[in-house]
Structure formats: C-alpha cells, structure tokens
C-alpha positions as protocol buffer text, in pm:
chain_id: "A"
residue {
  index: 1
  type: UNK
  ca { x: 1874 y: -3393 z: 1059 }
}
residue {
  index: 2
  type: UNK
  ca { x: 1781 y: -3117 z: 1326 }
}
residue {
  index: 3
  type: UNK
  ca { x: 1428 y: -2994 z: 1163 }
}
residue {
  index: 4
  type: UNK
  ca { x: 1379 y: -2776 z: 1521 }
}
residue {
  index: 5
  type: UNK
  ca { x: 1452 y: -2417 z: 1327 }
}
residue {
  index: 6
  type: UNK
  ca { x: 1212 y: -2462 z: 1058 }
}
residue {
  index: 7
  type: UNK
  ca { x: 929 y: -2349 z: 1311 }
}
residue {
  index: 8
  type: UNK
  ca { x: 1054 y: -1993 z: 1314 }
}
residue {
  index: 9
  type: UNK
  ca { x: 1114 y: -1994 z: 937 }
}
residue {
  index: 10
  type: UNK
  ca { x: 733 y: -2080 z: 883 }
}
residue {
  index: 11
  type: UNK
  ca { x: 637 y: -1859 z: 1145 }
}
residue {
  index: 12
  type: UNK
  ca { x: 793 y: -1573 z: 979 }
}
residue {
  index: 13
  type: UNK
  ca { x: 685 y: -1679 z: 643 }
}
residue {
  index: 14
  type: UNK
  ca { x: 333 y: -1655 z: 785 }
}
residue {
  index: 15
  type: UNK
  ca { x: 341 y: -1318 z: 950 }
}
residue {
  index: 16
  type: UNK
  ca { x: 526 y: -1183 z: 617 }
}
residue {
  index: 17
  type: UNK
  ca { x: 182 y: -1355 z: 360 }
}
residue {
  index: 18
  type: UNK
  ca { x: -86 y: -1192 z: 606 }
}
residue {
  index: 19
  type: UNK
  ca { x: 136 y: -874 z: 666 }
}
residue {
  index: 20
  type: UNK
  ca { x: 92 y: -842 z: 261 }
}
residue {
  index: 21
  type: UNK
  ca { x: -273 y: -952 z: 275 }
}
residue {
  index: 22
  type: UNK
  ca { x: -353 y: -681 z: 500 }
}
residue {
  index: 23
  type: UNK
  ca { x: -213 y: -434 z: 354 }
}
residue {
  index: 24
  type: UNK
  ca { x: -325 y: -530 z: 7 }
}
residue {
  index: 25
  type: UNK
  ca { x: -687 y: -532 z: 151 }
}
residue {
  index: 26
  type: UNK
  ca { x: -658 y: -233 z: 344 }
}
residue {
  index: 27
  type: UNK
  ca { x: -486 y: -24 z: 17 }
}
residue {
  index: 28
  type: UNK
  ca { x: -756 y: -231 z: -209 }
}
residue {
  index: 29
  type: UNK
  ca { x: -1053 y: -125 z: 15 }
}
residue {
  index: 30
  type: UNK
  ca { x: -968 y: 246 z: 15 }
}
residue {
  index: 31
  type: UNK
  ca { x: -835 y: 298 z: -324 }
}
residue {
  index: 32
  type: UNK
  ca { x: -1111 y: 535 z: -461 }
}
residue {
  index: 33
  type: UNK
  ca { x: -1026 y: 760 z: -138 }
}
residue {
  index: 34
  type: UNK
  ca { x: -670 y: 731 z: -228 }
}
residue {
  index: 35
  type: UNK
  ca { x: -701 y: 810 z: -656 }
}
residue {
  index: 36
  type: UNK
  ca { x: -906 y: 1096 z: -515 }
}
residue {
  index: 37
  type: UNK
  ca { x: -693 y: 1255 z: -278 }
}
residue {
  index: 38
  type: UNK
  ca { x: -381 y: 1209 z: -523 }
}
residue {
  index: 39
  type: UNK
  ca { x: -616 y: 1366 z: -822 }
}
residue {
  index: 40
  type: UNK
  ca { x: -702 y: 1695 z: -595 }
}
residue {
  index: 41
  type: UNK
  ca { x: -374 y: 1773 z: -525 }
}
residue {
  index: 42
  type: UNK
  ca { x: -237 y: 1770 z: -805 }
}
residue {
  index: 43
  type: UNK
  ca { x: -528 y: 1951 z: -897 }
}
residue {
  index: 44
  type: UNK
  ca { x: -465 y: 2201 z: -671 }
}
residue {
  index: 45
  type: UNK
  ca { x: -81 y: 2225 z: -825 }
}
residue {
  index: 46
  type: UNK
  ca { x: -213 y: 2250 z: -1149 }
}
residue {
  index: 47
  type: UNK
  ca { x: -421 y: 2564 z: -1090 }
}
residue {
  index: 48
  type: UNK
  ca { x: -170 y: 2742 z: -806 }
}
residue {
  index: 49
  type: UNK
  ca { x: 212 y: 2722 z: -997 }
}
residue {
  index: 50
  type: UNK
  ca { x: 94 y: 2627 z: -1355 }
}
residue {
  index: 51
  type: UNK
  ca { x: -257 y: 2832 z: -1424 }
}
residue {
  index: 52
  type: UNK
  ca { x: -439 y: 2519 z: -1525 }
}
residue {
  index: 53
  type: UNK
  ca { x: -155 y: 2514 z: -1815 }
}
residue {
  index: 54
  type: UNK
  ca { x: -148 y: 2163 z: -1954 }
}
C-alpha cells in the first residue's frame, strides 16, 4: 500500500487546526471591542429610524 499521499492530507489537516486556532484567538482576544462596536450601532439605529422605541 502506497502511504506517499497521506503527507499532503496531514499537511492540510494541519494548516486547517491552526487556521481555526488563529482565528479563534484572534476573535477571542478582541471580543469586548467587537460586542462594543456591534452594541453602538445598533445603538445608533435605535435612536436615528426608531426614536429609542423599544
């Protein structure tokens, strides 16, 4: 049995984990900046087409 392809399947399995770990600790790292920026504008939409209406 020709085991000579599994190298790129494990290579790719590898960039794909710390791809995801990256990204989960780069999203993870900044996520009070992000819950703040989302909570502002809709903030922002509340009080321009809604008149703080809730």
């Amino acid at each position: 049995v020709d085991f000579s392809y599994i190298k790129y399947g494990v290579g790719i399995a590898m960039l794909a984990i710390l791809f995801g770990g990256s990204m989960g600790l780069s999203f993870g790292c900044c996520e009070d900046f992000y819950k703040k920026a989302f909570k502002d504008d809709a903030n922002a939409v509340l009080e321009e087409k809604y008149n703080n209406d809730k």
